[in-house]
VMD Tcl script that draws the C-alpha trace (Angstrom):
set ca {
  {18.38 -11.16 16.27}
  {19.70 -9.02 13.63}
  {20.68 -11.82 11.09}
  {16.94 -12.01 11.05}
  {15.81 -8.33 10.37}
  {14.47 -7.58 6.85}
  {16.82 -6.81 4.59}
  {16.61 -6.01 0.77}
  {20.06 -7.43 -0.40}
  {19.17 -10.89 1.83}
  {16.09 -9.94 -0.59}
  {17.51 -10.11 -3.78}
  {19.51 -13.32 -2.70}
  {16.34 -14.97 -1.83}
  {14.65 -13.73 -5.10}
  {17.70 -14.91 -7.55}
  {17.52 -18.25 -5.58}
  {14.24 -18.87 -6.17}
  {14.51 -17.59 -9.81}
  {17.10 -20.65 -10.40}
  {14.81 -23.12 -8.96}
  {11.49 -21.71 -10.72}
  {14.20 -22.42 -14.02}
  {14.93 -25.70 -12.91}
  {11.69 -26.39 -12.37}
  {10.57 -25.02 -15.97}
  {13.46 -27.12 -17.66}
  {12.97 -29.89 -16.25}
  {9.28 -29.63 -17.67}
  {10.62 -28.28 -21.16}
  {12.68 -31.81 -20.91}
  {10.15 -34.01 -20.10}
  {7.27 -32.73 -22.48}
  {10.50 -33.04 -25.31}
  {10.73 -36.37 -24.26}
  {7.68 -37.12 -24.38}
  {6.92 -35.75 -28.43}
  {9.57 -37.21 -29.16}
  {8.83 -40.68 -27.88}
  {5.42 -40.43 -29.60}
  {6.82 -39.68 -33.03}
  {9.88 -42.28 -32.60}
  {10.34 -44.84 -29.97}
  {14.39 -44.39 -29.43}
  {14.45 -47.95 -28.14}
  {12.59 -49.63 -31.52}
  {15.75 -47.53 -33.72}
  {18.22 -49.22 -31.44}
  {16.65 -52.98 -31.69}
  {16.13 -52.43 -35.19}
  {19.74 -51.42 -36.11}
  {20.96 -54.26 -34.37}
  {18.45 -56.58 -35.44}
  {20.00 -55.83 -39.27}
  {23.51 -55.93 -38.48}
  {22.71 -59.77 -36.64}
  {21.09 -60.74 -39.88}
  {24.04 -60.40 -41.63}
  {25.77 -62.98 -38.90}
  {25.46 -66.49 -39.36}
  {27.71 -68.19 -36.88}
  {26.30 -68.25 -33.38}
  {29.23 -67.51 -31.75}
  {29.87 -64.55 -33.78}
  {25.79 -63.43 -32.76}
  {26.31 -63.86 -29.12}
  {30.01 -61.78 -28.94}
  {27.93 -59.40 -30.68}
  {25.05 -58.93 -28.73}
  {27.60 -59.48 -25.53}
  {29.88 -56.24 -26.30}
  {26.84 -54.47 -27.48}
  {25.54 -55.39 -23.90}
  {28.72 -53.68 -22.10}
  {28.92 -51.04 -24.43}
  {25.03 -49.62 -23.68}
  {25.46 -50.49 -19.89}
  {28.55 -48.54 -19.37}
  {26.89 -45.52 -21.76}
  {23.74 -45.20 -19.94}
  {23.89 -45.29 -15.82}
  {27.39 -46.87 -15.29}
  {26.05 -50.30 -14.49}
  {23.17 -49.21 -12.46}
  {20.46 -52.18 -13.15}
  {17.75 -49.83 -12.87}
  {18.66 -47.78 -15.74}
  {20.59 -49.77 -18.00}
  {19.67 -51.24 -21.68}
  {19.78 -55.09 -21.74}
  {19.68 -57.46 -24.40}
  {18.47 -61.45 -25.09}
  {19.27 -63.19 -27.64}
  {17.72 -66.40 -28.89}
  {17.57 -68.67 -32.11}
  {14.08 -68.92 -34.05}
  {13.54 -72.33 -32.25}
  {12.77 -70.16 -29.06}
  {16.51 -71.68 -27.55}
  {17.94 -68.75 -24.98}
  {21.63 -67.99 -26.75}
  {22.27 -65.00 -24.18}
  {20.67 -63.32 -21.19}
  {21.70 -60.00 -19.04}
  {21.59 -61.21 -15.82}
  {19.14 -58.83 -14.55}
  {16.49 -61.19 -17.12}
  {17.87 -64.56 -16.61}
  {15.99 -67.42 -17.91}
  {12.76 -64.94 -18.15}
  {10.30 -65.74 -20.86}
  {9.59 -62.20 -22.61}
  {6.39 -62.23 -24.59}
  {6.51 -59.40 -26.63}
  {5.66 -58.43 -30.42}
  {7.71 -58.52 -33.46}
  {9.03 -54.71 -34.33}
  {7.15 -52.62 -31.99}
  {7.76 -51.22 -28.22}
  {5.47 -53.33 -25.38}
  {5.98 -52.95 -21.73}
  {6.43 -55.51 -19.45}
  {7.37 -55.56 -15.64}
  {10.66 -57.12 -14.52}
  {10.82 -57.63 -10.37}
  {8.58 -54.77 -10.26}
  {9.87 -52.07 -12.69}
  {7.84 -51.47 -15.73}
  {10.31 -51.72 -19.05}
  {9.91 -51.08 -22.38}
  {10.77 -54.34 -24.43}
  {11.51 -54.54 -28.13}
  {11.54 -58.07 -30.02}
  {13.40 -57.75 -33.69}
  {13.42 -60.84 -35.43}
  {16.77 -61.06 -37.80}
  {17.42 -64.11 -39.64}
  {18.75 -67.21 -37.64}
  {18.18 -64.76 -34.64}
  {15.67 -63.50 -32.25}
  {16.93 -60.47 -30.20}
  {14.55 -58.43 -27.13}
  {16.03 -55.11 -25.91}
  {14.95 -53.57 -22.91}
  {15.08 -50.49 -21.21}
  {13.32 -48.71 -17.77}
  {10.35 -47.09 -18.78}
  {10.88 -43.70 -18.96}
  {8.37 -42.18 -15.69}
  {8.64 -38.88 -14.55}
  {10.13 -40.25 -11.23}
  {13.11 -41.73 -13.46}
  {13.42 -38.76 -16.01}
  {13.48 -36.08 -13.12}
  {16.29 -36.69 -11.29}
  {18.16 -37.70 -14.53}
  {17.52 -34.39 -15.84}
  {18.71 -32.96 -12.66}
  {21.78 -34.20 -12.80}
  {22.04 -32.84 -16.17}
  {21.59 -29.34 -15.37}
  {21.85 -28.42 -11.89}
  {25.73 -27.89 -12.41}
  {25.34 -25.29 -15.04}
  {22.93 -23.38 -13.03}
  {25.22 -23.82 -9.74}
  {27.85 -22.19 -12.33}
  {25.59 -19.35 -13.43}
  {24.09 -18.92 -9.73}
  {27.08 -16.34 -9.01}
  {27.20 -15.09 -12.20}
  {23.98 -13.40 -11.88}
  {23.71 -12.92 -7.83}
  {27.04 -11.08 -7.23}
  {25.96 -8.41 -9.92}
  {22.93 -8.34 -8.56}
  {24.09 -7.91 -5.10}
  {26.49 -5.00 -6.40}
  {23.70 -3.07 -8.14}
  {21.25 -3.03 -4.95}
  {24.63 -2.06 -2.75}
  {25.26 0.51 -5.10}
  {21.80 1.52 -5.92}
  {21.01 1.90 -2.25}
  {24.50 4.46 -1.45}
  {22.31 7.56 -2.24}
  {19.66 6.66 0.31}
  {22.39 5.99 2.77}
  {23.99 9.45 2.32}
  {20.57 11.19 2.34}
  {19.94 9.35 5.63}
  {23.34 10.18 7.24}
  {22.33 13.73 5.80}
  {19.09 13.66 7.47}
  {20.75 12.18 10.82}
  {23.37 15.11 10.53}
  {20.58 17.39 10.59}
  {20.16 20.05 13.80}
  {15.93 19.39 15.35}
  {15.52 23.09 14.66}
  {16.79 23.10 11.02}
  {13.89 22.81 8.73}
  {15.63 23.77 5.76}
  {15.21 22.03 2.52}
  {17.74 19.44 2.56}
  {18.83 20.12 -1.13}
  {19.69 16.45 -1.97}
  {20.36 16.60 -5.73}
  {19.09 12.22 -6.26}
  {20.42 10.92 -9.97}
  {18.48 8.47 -9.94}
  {14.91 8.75 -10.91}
  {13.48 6.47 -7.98}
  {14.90 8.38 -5.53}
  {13.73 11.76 -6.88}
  {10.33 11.48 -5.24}
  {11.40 10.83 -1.72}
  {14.05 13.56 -1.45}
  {11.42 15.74 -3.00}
  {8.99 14.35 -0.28}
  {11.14 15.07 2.26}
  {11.91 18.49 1.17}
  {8.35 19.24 0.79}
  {7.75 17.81 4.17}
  {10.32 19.96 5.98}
  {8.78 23.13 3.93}
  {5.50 21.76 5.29}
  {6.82 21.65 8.99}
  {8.42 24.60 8.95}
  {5.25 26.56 7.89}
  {3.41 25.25 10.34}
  {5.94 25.99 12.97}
  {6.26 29.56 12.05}
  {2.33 29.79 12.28}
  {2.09 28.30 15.70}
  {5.24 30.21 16.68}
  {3.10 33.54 15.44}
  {-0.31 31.93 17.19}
  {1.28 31.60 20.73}
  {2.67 34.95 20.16}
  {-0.61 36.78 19.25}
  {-2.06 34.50 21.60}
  {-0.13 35.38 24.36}
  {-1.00 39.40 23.47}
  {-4.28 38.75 23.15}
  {-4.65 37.52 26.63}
  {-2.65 39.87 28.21}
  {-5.08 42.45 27.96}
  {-7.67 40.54 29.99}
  {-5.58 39.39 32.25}
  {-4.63 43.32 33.21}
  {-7.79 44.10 33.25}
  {-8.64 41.61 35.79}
  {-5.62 42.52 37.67}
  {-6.47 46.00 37.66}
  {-10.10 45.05 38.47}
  {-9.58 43.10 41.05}
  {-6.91 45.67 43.17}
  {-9.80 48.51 42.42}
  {-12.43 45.82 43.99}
  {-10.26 45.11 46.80}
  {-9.96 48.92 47.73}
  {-13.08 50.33 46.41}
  {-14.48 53.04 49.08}
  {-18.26 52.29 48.77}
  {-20.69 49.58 47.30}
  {-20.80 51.34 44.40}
  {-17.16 51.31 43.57}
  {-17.38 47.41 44.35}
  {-20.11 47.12 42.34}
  {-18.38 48.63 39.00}
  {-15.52 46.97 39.99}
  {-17.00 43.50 40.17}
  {-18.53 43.92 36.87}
  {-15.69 44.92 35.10}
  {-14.17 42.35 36.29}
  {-16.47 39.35 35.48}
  {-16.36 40.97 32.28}
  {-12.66 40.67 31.74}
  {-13.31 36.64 33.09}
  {-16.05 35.89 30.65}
  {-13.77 37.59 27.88}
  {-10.52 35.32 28.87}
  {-12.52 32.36 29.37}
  {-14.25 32.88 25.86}
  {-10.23 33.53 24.47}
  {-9.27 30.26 26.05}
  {-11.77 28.24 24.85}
  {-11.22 29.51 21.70}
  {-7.68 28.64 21.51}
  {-8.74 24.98 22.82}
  {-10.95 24.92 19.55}
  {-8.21 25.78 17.52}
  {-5.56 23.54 18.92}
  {-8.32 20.44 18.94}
  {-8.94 20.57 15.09}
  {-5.68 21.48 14.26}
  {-5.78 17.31 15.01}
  {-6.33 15.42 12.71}
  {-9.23 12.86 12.38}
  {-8.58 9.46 14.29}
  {-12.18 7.96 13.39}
  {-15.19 7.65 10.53}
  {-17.57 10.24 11.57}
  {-21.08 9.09 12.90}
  {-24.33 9.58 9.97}
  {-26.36 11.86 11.81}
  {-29.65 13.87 10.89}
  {-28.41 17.19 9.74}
  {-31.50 18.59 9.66}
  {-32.39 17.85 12.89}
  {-29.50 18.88 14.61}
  {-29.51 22.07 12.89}
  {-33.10 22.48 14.45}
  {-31.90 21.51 17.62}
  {-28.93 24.07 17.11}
  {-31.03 26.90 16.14}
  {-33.33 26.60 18.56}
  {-30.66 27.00 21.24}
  {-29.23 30.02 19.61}
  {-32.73 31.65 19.33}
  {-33.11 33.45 22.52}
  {-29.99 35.43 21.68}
  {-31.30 36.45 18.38}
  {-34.77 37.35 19.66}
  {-33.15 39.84 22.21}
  {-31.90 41.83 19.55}
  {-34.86 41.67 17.35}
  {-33.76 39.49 14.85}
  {-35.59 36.89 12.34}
  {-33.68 33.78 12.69}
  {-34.93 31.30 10.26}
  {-34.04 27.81 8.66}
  {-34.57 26.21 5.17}
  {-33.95 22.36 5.23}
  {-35.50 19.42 4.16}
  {-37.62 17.18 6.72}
  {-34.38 15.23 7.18}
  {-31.04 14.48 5.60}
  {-28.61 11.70 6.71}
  {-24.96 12.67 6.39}
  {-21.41 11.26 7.75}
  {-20.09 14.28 9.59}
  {-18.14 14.84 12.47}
  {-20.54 16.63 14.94}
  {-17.94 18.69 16.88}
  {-16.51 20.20 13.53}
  {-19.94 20.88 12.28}
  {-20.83 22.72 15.52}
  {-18.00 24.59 15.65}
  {-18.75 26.24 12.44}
  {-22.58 26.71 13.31}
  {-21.76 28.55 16.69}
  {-19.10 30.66 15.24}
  {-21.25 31.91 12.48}
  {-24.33 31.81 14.05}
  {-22.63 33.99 17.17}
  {-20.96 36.13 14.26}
  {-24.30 37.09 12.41}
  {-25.89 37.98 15.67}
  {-23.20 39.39 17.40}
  {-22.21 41.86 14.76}
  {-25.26 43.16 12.62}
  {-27.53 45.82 14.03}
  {-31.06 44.55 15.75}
  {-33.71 43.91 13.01}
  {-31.42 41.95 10.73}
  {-32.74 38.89 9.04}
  {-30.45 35.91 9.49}
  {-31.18 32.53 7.69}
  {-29.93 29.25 7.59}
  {-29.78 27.12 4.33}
  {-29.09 23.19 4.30}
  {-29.28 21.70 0.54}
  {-31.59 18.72 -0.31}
  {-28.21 16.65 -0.87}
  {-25.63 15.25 0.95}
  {-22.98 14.56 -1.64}
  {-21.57 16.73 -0.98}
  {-23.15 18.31 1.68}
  {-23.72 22.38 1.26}
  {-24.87 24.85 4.46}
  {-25.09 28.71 3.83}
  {-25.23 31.47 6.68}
  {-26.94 34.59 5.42}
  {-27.66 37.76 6.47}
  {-29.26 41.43 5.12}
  {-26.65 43.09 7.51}
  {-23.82 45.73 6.85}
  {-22.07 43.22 5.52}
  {-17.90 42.82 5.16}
  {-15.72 45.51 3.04}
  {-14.33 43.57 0.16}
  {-11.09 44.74 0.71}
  {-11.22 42.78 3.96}
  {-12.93 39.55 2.38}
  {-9.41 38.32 1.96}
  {-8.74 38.24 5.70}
  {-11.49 37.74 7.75}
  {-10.49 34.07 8.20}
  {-6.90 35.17 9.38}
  {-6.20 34.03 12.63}
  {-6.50 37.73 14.87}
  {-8.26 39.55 12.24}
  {-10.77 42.21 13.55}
  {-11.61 44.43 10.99}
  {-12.02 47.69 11.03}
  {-15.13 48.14 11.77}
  {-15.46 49.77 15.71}
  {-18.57 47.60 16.11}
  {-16.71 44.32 16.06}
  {-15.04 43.05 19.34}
  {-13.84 39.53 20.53}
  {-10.46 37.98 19.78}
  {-10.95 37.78 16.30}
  {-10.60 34.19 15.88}
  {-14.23 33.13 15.24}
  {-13.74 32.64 11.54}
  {-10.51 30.95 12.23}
  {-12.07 28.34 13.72}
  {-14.69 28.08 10.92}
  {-12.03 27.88 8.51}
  {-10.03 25.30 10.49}
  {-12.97 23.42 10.96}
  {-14.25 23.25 7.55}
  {-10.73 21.74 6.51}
  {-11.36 19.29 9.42}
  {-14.31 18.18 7.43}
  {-12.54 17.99 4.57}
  {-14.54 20.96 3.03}
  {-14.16 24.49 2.33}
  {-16.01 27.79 3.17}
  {-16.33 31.12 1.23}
  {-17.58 34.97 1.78}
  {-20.26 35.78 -0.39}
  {-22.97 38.33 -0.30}
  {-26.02 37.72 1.55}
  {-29.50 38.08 1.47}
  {-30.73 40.41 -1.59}
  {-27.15 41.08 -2.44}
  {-26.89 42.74 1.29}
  {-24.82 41.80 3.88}
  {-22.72 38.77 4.54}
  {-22.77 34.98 3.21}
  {-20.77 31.72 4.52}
  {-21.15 28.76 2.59}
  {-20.19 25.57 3.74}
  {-19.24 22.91 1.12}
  {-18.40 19.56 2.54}
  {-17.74 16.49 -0.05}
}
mol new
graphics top color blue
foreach p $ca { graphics top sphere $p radius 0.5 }
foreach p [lrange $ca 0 end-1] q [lrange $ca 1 end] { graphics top cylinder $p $q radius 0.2 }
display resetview
């Protein structure tokens, strides 16, 4: 139900009603630790039976003592609780001979053994009381009173205060109520501004916030539309050079396959078919090239496994070997025996094939290629270096462009090798960098991974 949904002025309410009772609560503890000082210092009850005590002193008749102690009897019962016997001050008054003169009813004919000018307590059907005893002249005059417990005192107090805080209760909540109300309109109007909003327009919303907590999320939002819409262009300008770059392959097979299917001789069929399979093997490499892209462009959904780096690089190398030995190249690897690191595998591999391929795919035979994994891994560094013709600087900049060939009329593929490096490396929450390579020659990739 709605009534129940979370809601921060239902919030507030709750907040300013529990502030009230955490005061009520406080005061009421302020009241009874007062009480209780105050008590210690000077029993209110021994002032009380004292005073009268001297003003019976000065009476001699015992008529005159007992109207006395009788109105002062009705004067303190009606003060204190209206009459309740639980609460109220009664008095007895009796001659020196021990000879009852008068009794409240609630002690009747009850012997009270208490001493002379000091508080006692006593129990009367089961209530503790405090009893004072003042001895003044002819006279002999008790005065009790209900102990003062916390179970007494509490809801005393209570009535004491609760209506001044049920009289300040709206006082505070109704400004409070206004000022979230108010406070929340600009969030409000940016939503409606937000709702307003077209799917395709990715324009910063331009929300102009007054107030300084609201600055941050219009400025979050802004950046997060300037965000989208850069990535949008970019995948906008990836299926487009995407889409060009497999067009070429696919004519070629097209074309291929129509000169197959009306080639004269075996010959013909023969070129044919290879030019063909070539223009496969090129599309399929394209394709799964734009499947690597597209998968890291994911972001993580687990903790990556510790695995032996070391190892796996060995493993890795050793696969890529045969390719480098055909051209006559001195593939080699500097690691330590073994080094245990958190790292996503399929990241990792993606930017050891890529390079790997790179290095042997474009450097002349007889290049030296090696592979260097540090002793650490916080953070975890790999280098890819070669003695090769190396990169012109004034391409370093974009070689990790998405489509980026180079000039160079040695290089083929799609150009999206170090794409994928670079994509991967951020995957990994890392970086990589051109450098030179080996003896200041060729090219260098390093691989820094926190």
């Amino acid at each position: 139900m709605t009534i129940w949904r979370r809601s921060l002025s239902r919030r507030i309410f709750l907040v300013v009603l529990l502030s009230f009772v955490l005061v009520l609560a406080v005061l009421q503890a302020y009241m009874w630790l007062s009480f209780r000082q105050s008590i210690s210092v000077s029993q209110p009850l021994s002032r009380l039976g004292g005073g009268l005590g001297e003003a019976l002193a000065a009476i001699d008749d015992e008529a005159q003592a007992v109207a006395t102690v009788g109105a002062m009897q009705t004067i303190y019962g009606h003060l204190r609780l209206g009459g309740n016997p639980a609460g109220t001050l009664v008095f007895r008054l009796e001659d020196r001979e021990g000879r009852l003169l008068f009794s409240a009813p609630l002690l009747r004919d009850r012997a009270l053994d208490a001493p002379a000018g000091r508080v006692s307590t006593m129990a009367v059907d089961g209530i503790p009381y405090w009893i004072y005893r003042a001895d003044a002249g002819r006279w002999r005059l008790y005065a009790a009173e209900p102990e003062r417990t916390l179970a007494l005192v509490v809801p005393n107090n209570t009535r004491a205060v609760l209506p001044y805080l049920l009289i300040a209760l709206p006082l505070v909540l109704v400004p409070a109520w206004l000022a979230v109300a108010l406070g929340l309109r600009p969030l409000r109007q940016l939503t409606q501004r937000l709702q307003r909003r077209s799917p395709a327009d990715l324009a910063p919303l331009g929300f102009e916030a007054r107030h300084a907590e609201l600055a941050p999320l219009a400025q979050a939002v802004d950046g997060l539309l300037v965000k989208l819409k850069v990535r949008l262009d970019r995948e906008r300008a990836f299926v487009h050079d995407a889409a060009h770059e497999l067009r070429t392959p696919m004519a070629v097979i097209a074309t291929q396959a129509h000169a197959l299917g009306g080639a004269a001789d075996a010959d013909e069929r023969r070129e044919a078919q290879q030019q063909l399979e070539s223009a496969i093997a090129r599309a399929s490499h394209l394709t799964q090239q734009l499947l690597d892209l597209a998968r890291l462009d994911d972001a993580p959904t687990a903790a990556p496994p510790v695995i032996d780096v070391a190892q796996w690089l060995r493993q890795l190398m050793a696969d890529m070997a045969p390719a480098a030995m055909a051209r006559d190249m001195d593939l080699s690897l500097a690691a330590p025996d073994r080094l245990m690191a958190a790292v996503e595998p399929a990241a990792l591999l993606s930017i050891m094939q890529n390079l790997l391929a790179n290095a042997i795919g474009h450097t002349p035979p007889g290049t030296r290629i090696v592979v260097t994994l540090a002793g650490s891994a916080h953070p975890l560094s790999l280098s890819v270096e070669d003695d090769g013709p190396g990169i012109p600087p004034e391409e370093a900049v974009q070689v990790f462009e998405r489509f980026h060939r180079g000039t160079d009329p040695r290089t083929h593929g799609a150009g999206l090798g170090l794409a994928i490096v670079r994509q991967a490396a951020a995957r990994l929450g890392g970086e990589v960098r051109l450098g030179p390579g080996l003896d200041g020659r060729g090219a260098g990739f390093h691989l820094c991974v926190p």
